[in-house]
C-alpha positions in Angstrom: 0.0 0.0 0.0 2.9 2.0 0.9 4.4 1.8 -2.7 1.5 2.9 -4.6 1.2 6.1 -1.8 5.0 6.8 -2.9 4.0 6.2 -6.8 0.8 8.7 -6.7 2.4 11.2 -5.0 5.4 11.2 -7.3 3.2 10.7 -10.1 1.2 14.1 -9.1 4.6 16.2 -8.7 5.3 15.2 -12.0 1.8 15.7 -13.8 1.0 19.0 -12.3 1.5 22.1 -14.5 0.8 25.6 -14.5 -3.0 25.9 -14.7 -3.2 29.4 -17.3 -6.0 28.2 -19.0 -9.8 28.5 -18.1 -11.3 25.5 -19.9 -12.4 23.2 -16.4 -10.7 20.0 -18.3 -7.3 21.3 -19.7 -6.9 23.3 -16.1 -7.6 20.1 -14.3 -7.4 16.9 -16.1 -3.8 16.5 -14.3 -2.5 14.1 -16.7 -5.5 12.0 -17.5 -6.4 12.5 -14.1 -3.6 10.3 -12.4 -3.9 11.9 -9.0 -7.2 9.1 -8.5 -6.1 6.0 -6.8 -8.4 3.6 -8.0 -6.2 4.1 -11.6 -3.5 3.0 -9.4 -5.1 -0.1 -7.8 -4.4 1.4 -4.3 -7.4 3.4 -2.1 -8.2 7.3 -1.2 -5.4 8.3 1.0 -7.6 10.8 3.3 -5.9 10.7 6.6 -2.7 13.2 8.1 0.3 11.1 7.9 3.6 11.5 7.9 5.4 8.7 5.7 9.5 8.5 5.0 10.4 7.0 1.5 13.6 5.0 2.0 13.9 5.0 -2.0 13.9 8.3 -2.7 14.7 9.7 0.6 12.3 12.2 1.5 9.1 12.5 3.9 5.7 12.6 2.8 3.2 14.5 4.5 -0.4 13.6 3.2 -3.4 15.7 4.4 -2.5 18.2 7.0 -5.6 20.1 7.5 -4.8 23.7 7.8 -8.1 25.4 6.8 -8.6 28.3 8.4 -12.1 30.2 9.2 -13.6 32.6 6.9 -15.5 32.2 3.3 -12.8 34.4 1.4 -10.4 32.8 -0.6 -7.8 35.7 0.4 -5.4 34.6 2.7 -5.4 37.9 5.0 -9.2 37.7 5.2 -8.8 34.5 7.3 -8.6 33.6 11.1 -7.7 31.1 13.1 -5.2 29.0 14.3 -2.3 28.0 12.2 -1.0 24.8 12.4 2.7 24.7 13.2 5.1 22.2 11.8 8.5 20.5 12.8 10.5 20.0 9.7 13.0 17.8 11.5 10.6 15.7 13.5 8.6 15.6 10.5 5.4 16.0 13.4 2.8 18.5 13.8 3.2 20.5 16.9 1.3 23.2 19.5 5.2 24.0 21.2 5.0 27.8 21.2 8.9 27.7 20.0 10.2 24.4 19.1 8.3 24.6 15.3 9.7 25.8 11.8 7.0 26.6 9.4 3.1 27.3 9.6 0.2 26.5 7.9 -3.2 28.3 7.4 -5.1 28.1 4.0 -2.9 29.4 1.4 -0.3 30.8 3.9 3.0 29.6 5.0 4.7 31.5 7.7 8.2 30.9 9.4 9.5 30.8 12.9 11.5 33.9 11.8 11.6 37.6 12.0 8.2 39.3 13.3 4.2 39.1 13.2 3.1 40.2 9.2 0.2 41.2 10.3 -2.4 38.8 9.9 -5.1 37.5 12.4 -4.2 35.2 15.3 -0.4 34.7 14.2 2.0 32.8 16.4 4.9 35.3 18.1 8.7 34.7 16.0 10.7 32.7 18.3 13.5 31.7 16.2 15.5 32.6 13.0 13.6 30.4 10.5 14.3 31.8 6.7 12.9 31.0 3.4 13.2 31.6 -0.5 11.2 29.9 -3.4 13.8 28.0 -6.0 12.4 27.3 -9.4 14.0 24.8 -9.8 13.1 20.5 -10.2 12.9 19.2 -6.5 15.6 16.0 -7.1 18.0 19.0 -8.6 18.1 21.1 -5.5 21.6 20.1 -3.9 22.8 23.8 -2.4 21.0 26.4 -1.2 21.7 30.1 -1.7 22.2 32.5 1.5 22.0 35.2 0.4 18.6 34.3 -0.9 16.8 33.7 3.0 14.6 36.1 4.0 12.3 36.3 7.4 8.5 37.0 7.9 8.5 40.9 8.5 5.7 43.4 9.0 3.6 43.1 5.8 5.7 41.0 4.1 5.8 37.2 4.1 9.2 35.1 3.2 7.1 33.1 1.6 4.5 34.9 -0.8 0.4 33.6 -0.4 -0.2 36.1 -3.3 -3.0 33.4 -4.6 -3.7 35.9 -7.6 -0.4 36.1 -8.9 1.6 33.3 -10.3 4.2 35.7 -10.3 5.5 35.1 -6.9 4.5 32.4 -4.2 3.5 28.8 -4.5 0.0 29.2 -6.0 -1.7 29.7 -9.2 -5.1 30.9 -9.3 -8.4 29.8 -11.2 -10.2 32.8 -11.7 -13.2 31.2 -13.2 -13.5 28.1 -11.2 -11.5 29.8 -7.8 -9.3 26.7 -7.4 -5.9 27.9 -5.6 -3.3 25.0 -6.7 0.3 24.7 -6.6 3.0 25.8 -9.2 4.7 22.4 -9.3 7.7 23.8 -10.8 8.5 26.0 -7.0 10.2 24.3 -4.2 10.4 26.5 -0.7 13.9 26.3 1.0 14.1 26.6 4.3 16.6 26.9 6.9 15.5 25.7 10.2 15.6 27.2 13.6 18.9 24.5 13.9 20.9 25.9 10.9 19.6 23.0 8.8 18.3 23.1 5.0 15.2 21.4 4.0 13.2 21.6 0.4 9.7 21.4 0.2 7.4 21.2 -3.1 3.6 21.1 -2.2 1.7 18.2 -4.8 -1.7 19.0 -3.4 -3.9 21.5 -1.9 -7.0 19.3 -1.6 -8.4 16.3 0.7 -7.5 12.8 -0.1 -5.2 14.4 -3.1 -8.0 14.4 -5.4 -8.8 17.1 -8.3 -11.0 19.5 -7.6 -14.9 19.6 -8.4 -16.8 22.8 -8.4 -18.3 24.5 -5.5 -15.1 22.0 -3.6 -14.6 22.9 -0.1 -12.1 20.2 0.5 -9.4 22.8 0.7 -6.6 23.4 3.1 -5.4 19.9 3.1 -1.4 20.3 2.4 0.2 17.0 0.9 3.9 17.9 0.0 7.3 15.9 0.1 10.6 17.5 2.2 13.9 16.6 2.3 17.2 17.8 3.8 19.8 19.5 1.5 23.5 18.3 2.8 
């Protein structure tokens, strides 16, 4: 079962593309529509788990529910709690300090720098930095210091800029109002322990399915990490 997890999710990293287009099938069809299970002989993977693939050596993280509260699909407009992360404990955690990166809806904060701004962020308690690298995720061997940047006033190291496939993570569906992944943008972080970890995000929605319209199965991060030595 474990295999075919590790073959869908590598099989959506590599189908995913920039979705430019408006028409609902060419914007979503992901490849035939390889993201579904059932073409893979395995079942929905719906669950939070964290999963390390030996063969490729990186963790998995299927399904971490970071929703948020509020109907807008702009990230400043919502509130709530974000759910912290340890990158190398690879475990979700409420520590007030001991936690690297952030999830709520389409934003991704770091333990770095100071508040942005938005509604019920955690306090800074480390030195946590970040930079996006378009680069492909297996190519991704050194990092770039001069490139880190921390969460400031206004200003996120990590653009949620859902509008704009200009910057950030995300591209934008203005017809259908789908927020998805850039596949082609891996985040780089360095930890609050001086380490260096990559991260490319293969899904925004539950069970790692394609989105339907009128979906509220957002918020449901499933993304791949390693460490950069």
């Amino acid at each position: 079962m474990k295999n075919n997890k590790y073959i869908l999710l590598i099989t959506l990293f590599l189908g995913l593309y920039s979705c430019e287009k408006e028409d609902f099938n060419q914007v979503f069809s992901r490849g035939s529509n390889k993201m579904e299970f059932e073409q893979l002989g395995g079942e929905e993977h719906c669950d939070f788990e964290v999963v390390f693939n030996e063969i490729a050596d990186f963790n998995i993280v299927y399904n971490l529910k970071a929703i948020g509260e509020g109907t807008s699909y702009r990230p400043e407009d919502k509130t709530g709690d974000f759910v912290k992360f340890d990158l190398e404990k690879g475990q979700i955690t409420e520590s007030e300090t001991d936690w690297d990166i952030a999830f709520r809806y389409a934003t991704i904060i770091v333990n770095g720098g100071e508040k942005t701004g938005y509604k019920d962020e955690p306090n800074r308690t480390a030195k946590v930095s970040a930079y996006i690298e378009e680069k492909p995720f297996e190519k991704i061997e050194n990092v770039l210091e001069s490139k880190f940047k921390e969460d400031r006033k206004g200003k996120l190291a990590i653009s949620d800029n859902v509008l704009s496939s200009k910057e950030g993570l995300w591209s934008y569906s203005m017809t259908y109002h789908y927020v998805l992944p850039i596949p082609a943008r891996v985040a780089v972080f360095k930890t609050r322990n001086g380490k260096y970890v990559k991260m490319q995000i293969g899904s925004f929605y539950k069970c790692m399915k394609r989105p339907k319209p009128a979906d509220e199965s957002y918020g449901y991060y499933s993304f791949r990490y390693a460490e950069i030595k």
